[in-house]
C-alpha positions as CSV (number, residue, x, y, z in Angstrom):
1,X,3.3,-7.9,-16.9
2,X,3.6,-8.7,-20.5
3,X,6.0,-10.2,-23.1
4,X,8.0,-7.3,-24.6
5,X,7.2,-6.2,-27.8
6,X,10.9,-4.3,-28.3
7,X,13.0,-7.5,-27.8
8,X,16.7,-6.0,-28.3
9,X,17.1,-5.4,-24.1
10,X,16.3,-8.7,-24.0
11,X,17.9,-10.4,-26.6
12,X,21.4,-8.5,-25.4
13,X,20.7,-9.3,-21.8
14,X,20.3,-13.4,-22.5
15,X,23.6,-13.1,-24.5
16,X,25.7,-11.6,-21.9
17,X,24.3,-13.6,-19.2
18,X,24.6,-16.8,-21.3
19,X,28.3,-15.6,-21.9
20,X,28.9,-15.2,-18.4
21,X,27.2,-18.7,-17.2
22,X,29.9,-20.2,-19.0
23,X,32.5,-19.2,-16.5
24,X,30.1,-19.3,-13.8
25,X,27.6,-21.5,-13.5
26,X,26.5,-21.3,-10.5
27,X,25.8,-17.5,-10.2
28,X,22.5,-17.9,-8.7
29,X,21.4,-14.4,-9.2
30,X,23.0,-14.3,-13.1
31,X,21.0,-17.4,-13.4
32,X,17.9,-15.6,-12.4
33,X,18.2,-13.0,-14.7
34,X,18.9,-14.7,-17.4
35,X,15.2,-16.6,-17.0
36,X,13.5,-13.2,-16.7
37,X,14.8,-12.0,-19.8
38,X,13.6,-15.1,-21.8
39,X,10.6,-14.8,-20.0
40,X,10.0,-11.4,-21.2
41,X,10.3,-12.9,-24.9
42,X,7.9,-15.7,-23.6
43,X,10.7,-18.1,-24.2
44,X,10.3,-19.9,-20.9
45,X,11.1,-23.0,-20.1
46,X,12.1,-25.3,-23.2
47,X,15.4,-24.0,-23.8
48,X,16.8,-23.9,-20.1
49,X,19.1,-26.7,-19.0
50,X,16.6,-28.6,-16.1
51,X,19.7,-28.1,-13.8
52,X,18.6,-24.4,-13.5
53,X,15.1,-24.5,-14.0
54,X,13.1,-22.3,-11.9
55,X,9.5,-24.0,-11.7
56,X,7.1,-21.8,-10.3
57,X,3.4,-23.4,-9.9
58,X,1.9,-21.4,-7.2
59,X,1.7,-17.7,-8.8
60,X,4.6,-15.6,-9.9
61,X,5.6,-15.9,-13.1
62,X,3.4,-13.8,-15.7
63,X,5.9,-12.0,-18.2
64,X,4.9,-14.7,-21.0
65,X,5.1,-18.2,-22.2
66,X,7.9,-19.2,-19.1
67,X,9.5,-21.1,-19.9
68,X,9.2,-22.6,-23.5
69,X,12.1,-21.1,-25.2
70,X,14.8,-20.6,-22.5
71,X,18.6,-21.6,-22.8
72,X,18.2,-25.6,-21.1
73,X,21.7,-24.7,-20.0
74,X,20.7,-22.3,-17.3
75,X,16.5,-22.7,-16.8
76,X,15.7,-22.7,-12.8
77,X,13.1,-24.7,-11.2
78,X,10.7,-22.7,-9.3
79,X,8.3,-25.3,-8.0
80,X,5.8,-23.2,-6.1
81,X,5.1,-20.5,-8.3
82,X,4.1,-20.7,-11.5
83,X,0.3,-21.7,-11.4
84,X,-1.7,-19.5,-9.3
85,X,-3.9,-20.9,-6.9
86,X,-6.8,-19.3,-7.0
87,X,-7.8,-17.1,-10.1
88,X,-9.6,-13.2,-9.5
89,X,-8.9,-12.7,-13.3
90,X,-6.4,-10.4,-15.2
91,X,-5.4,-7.1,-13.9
92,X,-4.6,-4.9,-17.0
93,X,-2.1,-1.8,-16.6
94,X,-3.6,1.4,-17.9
95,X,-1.4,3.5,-16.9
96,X,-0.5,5.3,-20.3
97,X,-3.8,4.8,-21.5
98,X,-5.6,7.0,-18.7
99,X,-2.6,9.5,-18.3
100,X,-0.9,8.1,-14.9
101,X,1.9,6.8,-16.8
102,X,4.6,9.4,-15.2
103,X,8.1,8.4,-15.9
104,X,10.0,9.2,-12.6
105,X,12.0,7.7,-9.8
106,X,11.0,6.2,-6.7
107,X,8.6,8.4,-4.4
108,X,4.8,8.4,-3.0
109,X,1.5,7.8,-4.1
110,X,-2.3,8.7,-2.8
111,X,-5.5,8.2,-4.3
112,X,-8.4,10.1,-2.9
113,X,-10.7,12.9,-4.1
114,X,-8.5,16.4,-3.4
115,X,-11.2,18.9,-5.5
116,X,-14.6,17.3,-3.5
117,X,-16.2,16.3,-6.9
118,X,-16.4,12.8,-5.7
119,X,-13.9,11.4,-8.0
120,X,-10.5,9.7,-7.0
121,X,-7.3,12.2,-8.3
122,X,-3.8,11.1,-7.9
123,X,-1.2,12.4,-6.2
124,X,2.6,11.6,-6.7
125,X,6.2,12.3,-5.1
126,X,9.5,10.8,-6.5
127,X,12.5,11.0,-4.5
128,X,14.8,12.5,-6.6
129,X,15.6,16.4,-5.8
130,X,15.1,17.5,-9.3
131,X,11.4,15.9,-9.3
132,X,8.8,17.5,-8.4
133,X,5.4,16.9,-7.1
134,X,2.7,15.6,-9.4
135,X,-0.9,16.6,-8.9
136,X,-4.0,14.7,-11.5
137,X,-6.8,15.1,-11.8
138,X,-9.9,12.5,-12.4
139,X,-11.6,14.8,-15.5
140,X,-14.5,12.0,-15.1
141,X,-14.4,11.0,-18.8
142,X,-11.9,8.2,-18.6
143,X,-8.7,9.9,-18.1
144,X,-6.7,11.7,-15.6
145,X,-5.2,15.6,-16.3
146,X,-1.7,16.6,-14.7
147,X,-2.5,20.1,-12.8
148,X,0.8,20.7,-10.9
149,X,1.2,23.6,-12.7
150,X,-0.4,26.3,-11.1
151,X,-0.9,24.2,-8.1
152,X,1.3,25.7,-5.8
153,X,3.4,22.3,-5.9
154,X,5.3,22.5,-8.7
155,X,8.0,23.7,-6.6
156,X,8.0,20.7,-4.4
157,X,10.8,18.7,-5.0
158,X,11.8,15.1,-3.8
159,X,9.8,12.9,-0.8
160,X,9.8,9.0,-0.7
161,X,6.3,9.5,0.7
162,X,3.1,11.6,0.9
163,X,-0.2,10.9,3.3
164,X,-3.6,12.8,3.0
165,X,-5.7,14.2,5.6
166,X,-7.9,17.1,6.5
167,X,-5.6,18.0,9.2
168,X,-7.9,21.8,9.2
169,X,-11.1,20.4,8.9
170,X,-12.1,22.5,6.6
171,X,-13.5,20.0,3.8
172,X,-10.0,20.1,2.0
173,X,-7.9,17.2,2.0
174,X,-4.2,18.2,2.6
175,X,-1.0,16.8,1.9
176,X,2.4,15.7,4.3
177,X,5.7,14.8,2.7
178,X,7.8,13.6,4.3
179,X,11.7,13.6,3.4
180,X,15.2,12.8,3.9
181,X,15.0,8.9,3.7
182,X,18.0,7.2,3.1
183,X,20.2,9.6,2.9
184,X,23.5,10.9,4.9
185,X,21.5,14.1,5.6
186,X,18.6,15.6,7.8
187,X,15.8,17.4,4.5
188,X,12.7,19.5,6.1
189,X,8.9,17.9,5.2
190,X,6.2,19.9,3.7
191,X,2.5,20.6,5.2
192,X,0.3,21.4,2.1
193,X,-2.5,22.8,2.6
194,X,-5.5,22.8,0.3
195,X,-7.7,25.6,-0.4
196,X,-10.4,24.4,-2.2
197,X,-10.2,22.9,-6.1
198,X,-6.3,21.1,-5.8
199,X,-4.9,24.2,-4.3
200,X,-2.3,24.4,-2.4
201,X,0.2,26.7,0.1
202,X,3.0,25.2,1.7
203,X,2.4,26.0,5.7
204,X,5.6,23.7,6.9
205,X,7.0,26.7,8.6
206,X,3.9,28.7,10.3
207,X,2.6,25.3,11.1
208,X,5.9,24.5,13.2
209,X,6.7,21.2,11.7
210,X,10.1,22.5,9.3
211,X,12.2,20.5,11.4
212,X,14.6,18.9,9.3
213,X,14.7,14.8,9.3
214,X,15.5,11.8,7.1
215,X,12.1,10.1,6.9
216,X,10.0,8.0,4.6
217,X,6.5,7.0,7.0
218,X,4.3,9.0,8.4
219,X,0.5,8.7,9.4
220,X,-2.7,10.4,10.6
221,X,-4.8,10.4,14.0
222,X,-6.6,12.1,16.4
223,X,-4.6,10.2,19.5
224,X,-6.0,12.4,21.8
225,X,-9.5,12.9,20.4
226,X,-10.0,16.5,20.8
227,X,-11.5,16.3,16.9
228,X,-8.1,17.4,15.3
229,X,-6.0,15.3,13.8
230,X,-2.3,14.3,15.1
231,X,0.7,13.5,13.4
232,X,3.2,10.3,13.9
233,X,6.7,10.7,11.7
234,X,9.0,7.9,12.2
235,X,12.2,8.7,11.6
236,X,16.0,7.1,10.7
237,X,18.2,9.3,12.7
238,X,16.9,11.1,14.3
239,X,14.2,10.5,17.2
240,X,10.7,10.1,15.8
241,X,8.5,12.6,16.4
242,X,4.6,13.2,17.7
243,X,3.1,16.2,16.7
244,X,0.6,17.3,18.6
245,X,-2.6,19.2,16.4
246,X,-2.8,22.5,18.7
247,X,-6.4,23.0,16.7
248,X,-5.1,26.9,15.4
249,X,-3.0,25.8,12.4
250,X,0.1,24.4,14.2
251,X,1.4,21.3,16.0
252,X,3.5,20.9,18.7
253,X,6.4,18.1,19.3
254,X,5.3,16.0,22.2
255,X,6.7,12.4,21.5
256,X,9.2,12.2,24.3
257,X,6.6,14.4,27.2
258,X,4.1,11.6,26.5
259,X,6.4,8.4,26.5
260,X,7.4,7.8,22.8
261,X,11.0,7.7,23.7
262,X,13.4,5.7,21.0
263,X,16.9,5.7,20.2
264,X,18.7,8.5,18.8
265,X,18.8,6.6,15.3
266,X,16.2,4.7,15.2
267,X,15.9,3.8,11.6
268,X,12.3,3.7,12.2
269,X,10.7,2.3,8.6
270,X,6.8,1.9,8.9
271,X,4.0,3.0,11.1
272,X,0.5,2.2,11.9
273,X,-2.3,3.6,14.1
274,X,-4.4,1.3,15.6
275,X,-6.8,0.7,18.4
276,X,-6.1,-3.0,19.5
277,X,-7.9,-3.0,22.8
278,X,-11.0,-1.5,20.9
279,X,-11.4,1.3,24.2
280,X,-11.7,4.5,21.5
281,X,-7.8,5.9,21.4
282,X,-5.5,5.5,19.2
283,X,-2.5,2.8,20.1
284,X,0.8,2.9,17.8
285,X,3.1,0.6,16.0
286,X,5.9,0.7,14.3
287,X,8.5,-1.1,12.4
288,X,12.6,-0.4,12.4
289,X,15.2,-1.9,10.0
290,X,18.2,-2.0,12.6
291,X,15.9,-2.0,15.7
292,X,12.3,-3.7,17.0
293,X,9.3,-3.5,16.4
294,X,7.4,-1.4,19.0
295,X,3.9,-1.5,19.9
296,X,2.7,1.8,22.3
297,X,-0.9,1.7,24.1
298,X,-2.6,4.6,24.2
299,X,-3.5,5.5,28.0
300,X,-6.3,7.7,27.2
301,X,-4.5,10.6,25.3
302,X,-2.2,11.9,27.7
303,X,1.0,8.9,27.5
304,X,1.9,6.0,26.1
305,X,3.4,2.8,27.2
306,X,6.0,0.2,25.5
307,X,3.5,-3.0,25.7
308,X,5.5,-4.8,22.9
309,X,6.7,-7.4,24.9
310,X,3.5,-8.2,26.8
311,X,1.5,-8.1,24.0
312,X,3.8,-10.4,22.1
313,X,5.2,-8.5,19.3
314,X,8.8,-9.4,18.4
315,X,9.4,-8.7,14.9
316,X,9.6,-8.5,12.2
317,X,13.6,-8.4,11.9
318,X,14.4,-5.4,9.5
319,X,11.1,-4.0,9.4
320,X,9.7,-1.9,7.1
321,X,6.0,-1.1,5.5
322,X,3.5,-2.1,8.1
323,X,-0.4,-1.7,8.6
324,X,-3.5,-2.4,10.6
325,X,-6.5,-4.3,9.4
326,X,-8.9,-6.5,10.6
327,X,-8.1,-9.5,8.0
328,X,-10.2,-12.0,9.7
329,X,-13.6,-9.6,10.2
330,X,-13.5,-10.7,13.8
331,X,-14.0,-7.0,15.0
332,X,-10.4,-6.8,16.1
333,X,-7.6,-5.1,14.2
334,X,-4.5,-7.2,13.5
335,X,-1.4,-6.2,12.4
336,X,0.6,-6.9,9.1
337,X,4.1,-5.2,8.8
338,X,7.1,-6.7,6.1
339,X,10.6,-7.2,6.4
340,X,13.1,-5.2,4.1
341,X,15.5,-8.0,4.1
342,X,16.7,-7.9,0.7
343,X,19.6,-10.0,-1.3
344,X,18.4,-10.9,-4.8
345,X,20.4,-14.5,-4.2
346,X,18.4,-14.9,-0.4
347,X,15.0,-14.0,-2.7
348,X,15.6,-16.5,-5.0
349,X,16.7,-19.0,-3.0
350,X,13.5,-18.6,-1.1
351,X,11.4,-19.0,-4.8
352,X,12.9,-21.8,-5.1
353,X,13.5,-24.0,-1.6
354,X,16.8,-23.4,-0.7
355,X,18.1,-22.8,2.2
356,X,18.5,-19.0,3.1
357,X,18.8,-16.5,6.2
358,X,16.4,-13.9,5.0
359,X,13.3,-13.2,7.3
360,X,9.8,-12.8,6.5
361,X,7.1,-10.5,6.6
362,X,5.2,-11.1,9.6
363,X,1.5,-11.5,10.2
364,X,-0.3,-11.1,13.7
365,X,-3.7,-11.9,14.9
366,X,-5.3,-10.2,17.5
367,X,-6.4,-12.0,20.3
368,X,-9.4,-10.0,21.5
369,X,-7.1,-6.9,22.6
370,X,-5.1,-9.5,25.1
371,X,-2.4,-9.9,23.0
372,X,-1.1,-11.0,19.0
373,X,0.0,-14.2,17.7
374,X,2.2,-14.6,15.2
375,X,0.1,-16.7,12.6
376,X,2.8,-15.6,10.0
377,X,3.2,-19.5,8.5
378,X,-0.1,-20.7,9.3
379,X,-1.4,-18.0,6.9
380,X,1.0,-19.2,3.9
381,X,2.7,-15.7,4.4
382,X,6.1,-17.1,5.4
383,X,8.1,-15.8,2.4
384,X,10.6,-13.9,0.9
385,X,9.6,-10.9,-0.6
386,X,12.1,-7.9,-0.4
387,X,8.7,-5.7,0.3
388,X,9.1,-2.0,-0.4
389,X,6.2,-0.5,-1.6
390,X,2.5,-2.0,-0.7
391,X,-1.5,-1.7,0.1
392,X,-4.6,-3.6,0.9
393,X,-8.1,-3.5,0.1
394,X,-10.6,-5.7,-1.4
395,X,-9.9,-7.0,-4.6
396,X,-12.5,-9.4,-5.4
397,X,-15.3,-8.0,-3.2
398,X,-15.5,-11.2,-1.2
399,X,-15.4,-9.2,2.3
400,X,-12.0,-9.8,2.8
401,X,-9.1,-7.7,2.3
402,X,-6.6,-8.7,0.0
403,X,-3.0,-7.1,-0.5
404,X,-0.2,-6.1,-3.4
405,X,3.0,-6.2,-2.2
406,X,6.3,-4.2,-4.4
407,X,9.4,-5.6,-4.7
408,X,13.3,-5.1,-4.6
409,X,16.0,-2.5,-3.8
410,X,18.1,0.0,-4.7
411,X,20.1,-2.3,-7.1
412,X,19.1,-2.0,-10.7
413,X,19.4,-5.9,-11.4
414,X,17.4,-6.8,-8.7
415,X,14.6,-7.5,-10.3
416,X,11.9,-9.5,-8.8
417,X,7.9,-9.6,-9.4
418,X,6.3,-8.0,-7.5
419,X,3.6,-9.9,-5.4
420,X,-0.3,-10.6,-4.9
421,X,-2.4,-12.3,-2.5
422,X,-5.7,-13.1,-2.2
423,X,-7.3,-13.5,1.2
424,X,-9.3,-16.5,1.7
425,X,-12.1,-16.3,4.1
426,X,-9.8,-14.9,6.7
427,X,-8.2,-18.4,7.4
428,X,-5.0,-17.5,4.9
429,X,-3.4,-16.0,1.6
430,X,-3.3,-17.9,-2.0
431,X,-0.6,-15.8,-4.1
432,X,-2.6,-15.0,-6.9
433,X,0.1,-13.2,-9.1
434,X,0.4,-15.5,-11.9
435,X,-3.1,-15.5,-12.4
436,X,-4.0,-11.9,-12.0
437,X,-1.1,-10.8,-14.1
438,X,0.4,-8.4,-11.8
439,X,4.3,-9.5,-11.5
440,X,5.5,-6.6,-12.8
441,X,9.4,-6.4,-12.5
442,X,9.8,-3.1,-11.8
443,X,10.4,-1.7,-8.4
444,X,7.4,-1.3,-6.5
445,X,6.9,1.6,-4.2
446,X,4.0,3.6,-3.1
447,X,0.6,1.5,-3.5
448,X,-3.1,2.9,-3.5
449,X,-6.2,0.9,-4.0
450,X,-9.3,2.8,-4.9
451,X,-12.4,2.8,-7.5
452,X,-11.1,5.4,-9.9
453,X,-13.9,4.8,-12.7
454,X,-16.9,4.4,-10.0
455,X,-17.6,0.3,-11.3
456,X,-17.7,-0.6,-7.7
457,X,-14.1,-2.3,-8.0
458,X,-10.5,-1.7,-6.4
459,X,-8.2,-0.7,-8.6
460,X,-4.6,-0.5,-7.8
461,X,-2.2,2.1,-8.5
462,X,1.7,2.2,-7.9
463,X,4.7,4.4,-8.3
464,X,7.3,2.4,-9.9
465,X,10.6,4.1,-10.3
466,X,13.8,2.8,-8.7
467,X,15.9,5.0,-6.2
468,X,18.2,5.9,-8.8
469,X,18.0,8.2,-11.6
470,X,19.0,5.6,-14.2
471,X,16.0,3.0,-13.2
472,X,13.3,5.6,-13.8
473,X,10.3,3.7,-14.5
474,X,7.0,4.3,-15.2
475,X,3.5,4.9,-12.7
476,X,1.3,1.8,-13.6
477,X,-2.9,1.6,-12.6
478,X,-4.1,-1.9,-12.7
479,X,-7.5,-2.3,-13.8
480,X,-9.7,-4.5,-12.0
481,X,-11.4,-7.0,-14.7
482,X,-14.6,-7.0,-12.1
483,X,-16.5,-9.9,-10.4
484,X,-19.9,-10.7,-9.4
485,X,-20.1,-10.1,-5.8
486,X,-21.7,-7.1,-4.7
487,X,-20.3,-3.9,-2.7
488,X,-20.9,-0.7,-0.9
489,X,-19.1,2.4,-0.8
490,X,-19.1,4.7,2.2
491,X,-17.8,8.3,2.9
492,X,-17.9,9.2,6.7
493,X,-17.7,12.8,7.7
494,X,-17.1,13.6,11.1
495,X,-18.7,16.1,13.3
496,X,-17.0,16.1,16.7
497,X,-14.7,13.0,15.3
498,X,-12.1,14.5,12.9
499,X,-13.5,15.5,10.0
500,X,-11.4,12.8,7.9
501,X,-13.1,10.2,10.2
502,X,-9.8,8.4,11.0
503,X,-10.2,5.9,13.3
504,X,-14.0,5.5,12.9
505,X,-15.4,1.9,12.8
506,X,-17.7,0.5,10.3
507,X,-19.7,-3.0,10.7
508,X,-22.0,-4.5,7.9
509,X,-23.9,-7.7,8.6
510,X,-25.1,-8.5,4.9
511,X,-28.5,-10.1,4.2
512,X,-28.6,-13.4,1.8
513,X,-28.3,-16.6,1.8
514,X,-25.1,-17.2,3.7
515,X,-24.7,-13.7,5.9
516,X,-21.6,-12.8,7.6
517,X,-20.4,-9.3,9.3
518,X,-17.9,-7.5,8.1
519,X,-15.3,-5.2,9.8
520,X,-13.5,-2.4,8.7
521,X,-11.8,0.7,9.9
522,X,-10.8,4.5,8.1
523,X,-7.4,5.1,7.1
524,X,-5.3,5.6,4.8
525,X,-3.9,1.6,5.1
526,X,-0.2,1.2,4.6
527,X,2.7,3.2,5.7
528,X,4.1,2.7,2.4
529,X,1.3,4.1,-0.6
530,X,-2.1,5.6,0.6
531,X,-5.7,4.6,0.2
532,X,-8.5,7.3,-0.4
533,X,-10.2,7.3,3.1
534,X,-13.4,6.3,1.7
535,X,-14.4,2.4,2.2
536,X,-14.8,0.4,-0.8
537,X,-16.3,-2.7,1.2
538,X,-17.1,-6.0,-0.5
539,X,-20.2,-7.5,0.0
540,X,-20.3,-11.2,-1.6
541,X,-23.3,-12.9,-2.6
542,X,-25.3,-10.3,-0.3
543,X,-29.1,-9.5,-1.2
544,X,-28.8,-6.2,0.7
545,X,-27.3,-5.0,3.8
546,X,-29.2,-5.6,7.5
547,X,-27.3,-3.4,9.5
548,X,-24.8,-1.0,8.9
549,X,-23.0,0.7,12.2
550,X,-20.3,3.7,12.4
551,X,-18.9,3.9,15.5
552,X,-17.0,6.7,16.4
553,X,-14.0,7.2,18.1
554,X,-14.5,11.0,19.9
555,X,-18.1,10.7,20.3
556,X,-17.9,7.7,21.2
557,X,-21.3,7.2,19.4
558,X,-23.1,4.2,17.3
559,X,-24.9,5.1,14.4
560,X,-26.8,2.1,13.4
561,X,-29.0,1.9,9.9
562,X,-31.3,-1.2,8.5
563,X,-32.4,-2.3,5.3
564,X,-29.8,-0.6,2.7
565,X,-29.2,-2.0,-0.7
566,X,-26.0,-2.9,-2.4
567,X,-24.0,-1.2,-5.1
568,X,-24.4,2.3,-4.1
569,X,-22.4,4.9,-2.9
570,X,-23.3,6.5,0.2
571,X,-22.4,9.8,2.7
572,X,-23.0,9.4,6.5
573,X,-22.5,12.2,8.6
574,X,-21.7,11.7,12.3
575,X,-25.2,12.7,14.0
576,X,-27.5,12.1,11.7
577,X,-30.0,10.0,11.3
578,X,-30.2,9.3,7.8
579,X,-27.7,8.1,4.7
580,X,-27.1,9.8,1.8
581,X,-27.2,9.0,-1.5
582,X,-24.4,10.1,-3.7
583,X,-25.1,10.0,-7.3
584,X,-21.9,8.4,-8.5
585,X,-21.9,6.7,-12.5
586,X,-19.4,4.4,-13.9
587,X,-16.7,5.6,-15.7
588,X,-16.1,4.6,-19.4
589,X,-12.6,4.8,-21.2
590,X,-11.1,3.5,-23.7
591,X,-8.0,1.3,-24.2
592,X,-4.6,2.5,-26.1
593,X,-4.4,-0.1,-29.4
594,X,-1.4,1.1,-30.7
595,X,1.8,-1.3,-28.8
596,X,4.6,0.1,-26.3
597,X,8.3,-0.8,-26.1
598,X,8.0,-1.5,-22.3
């Protein structure tokens, strides 16, 4: 975020909310908004009344000079915010300067390469019915072409969400939308399916998934590993739904033969595949904003079982975006999954100490397949965030995975930064916002992190519209500034695993002068924005890489390779016996001079 170069919004803003403090002074959320909009003129904090300063010095605050020149009448104290602790450097949005900049309301976002050049390309949704799809593509020379039209999705309309896989196993990675979310209505998804080169033919119908729904999370696996890939679709109100891959182009409902039985309105937000006893089939969680959390073991592909309370997951309360991720590189996935619990006045009154009755996100460590702790405040997670949008991935190529969390809600004033953390060694998260320049205002929905320009870094895209047509916003792409630990990108491509590889395991123990092993499994990460399945993994200080193992799921093979270098790209095919190379170059690109009024 930035100070504003067009300063009339703002300068209108601080005089209507300075007019209406002097009725009301104790508006909390007024209050809040009147320190954004000096913020946003780098005004912040000399101005402001200390009775309503808002100190922040542990990380969110970014939008300027906060908070020299605000009104001393109304400033608020945030007083563990403001200075980030740790610092990765400055995330720049270039967005408009690479063409990603779509102006559009909230929807989906994936990252992953849909024409098999090797490049990342975009792919976009926005939840209003008179939007339609966007489709662009990575041209390679610093900048991204829109190619909806003639793309066979111009004619998509709406979806809160959209996930990528190669449900055909053809090569071609395809596209699910999901729809309906929210709203007082059932709307059918769409199954597009690529034909080679970002072309695509809507099968929802012939592939016997046009059931109307209201949903917003769905996600990819092969729960039964016969090599073709699955489909979980949480729904709101409706009961969510398990298609079965049939292998010859269509699925088959089977969620209540094989024991996913919920309520008839479930309200089911967020869901996550994940193999927490490590014994090769896909368990399931998921999240619900009325409901619990659930958390299904996979008994071999043929049922499931509600081990939720065994197992020691009860919450989060109103849940929402969720994933799985082995945070600690112990070899066991954990699970991460936020709480849509969402007044602007309980958000604030989190930033800055007071009492409130908002719940957190919720953080759980797996104990060696046994069970999960909830290590939720040890980890410095135990927050109030009003998470909507949000991703993971490495960010500072450290070997740990880091996250970006988007904030707020329907509301147009609520407007809250949206959040980023830094993992530290596994042990816990330092908000790194303030420092890394990410607190953008705007709502934050779908997230994707991937190396768009090949530099060996994560870069993060997001859609940023609001769920109304009047808080259009638009699409940002953070650029990572770099940093001087080393990294290795791997493409797995299944044989008699899916093709996508989902669920396919990948250990590096790194040579150098202070080794460690790394863990990390393929998905598409959150149940809220998509991550290209390819692993971006972060080496450190590594001198090279001592062994490198795949594991896979169906196979239930262990490829093991020795002696690979760092900062390369590489293809491993399940069964063989030797890497590939992939000739991958940086891309170059060049920054926008000229000044925006956003």
């Amino acid at each position: 975020a930035a100070v504003h170069q067009n300063e009339e919004g703002s300068r209108r803003a601080i005089a209507r909310f300075s007019e209406y403090l002097k009725s009301f002074p104790d508006d909390l959320e007024v209050r809040w908004l009147l320190n954004l909009a000096h913020m946003t003129l780098g005004e912040y904090p000399d101005r402001v009344d200390p009775r309503y300063l808002i100190q922040l010095d542990r990380g969110i605050m970014t939008l300027g000079e906060y908070p020299d020149r605000v009104d001393p009448r109304y400033l608020i104290q945030l007083d563990r915010y403001v200075e980030s602790e740790m610092d990765i450097g400055q995330f720049r949005d270039i967005g408009h300067t690479v063409g990603l900049d779509r102006f559009n309301t909230a929807g989906g976002g994936i990252m992953d390469d849909f024409d098999s050049d090797g490049l990342l390309d975009v792919v976009v949704t926005a939840s209003e019915p008179t939007e339609n799809m966007g489709i662009y593509r990575n041209t390679g020379d610093g900048t991204f072409r829109e190619v909806t039209k003639g793309s066979g999705c111009e004619k998509q309309f709406s979806g809160l969400y959209c996930v990528q896989a190669d449900y055909d196993n053809d090569g071609h990675l395809d596209v699910f939308v999901p729809r309906g979310a929210w709203l007082d209505y059932p709307m059918k998804p769409s199954l597009l399916r690529n034909d080679g080169n970002m072309q695509f033919t809507d099968v929802t119908q012939s592939a016997g998934l046009d059931a109307a729904a209201n949903s917003n999370c769905a996600a990819w696996a092969d729960f039964d590993n016969d090599g073709d890939l699955d489909l979980f679709m949480g729904c709101e109100r409706q009961p969510s739904r398990l298609y079965r891959n049939l292998g010859n182009g269509t699925f088959a409902d089977v969620a209540q033969e094989v024991g996913i039985k919920e309520e008839s309105q479930p309200m089911t937000k967020g869901c996550a595949w994940i193999d927490f006893d490590n014994d090769d089939d896909e368990d399931l969680f998921t999240t619900s904003l009325s409901g619990v959390a659930k958390l299904y073991r996979n008994n071999g592909g043929d049922s499931f079982t509600d081990v939720s309370q065994e197992m020691g997951i009860d919450g989060p309360t109103q849940g929402f975006a969720c994933w799985a991720w082995d945070y600690d590189n112990d070899g066991w996935l954990d699970l991460f999954a936020t709480s849509y619990d969402h007044t602007l006045e309980g958000v604030v009154k989190g930033l800055i100490g007071e009492p409130h009755n908002l719940h957190s996100n919720r953080l759980f460590h797996n104990e060696q397949g046994m069970g999960f702790k909830d290590v939720t405040s040890e980890s410095g997670l135990d927050l109030v965030f009003a998470t909507m949008g949000c991703n993971y991935g490495d960010l500072d190529n450290d070997g740990y995975l880091d996250m970006y969390l988007g904030t707020g809600n329907p509301l147009i004033g609520m407007l809250v930064p949206n959040r980023m953390f830094k993992n530290v060694n596994g042990s816990w998260f330092s908000e790194i916002t303030g420092s890394s320049r990410t607190g953008h205002l705007q709502k934050g929905h779908s997230a994707a992190f991937g190396d768009w320009d090949r530099d060996g870094n994560l870069d993060v895209f997001m859609q940023m519209g609001g769920s109304v047509p009047g808080d259009r916003y638009h699409n940002i792409l953070f650029q990572n500034p770099g940093h001087e630990h080393e990294w290795l990108t791997v493409k797995l491509v299944g044989r008699e695993t899916n093709r996508s590889a989902i669920g396919a395991r990948i250990s590096i123990t790194t040579k150098g002068p202070m080794p460690f092993t790394i863990h990390r499994h393929v998905s598409t990460g959150s149940s809220f924005g998509a991550n290209p399945l390819e692993q971006t993994i972060g080496l450190g200080s590594a001198t090279g890489i001592e062994k490198l193992e795949v594991h896979w799921p169906t196979s239930k093979q262990t490829q093991v390779f020795r002696d690979i270098a760092v900062n390369q790209m590489i293809l491993i095919m399940e069964g063989d016996e030797q890497i590939r190379l992939l000739d991958r170059h940086p891309i170059t690109y060049t920054v926008k001079t000229e000044t925006a009024s956003r």
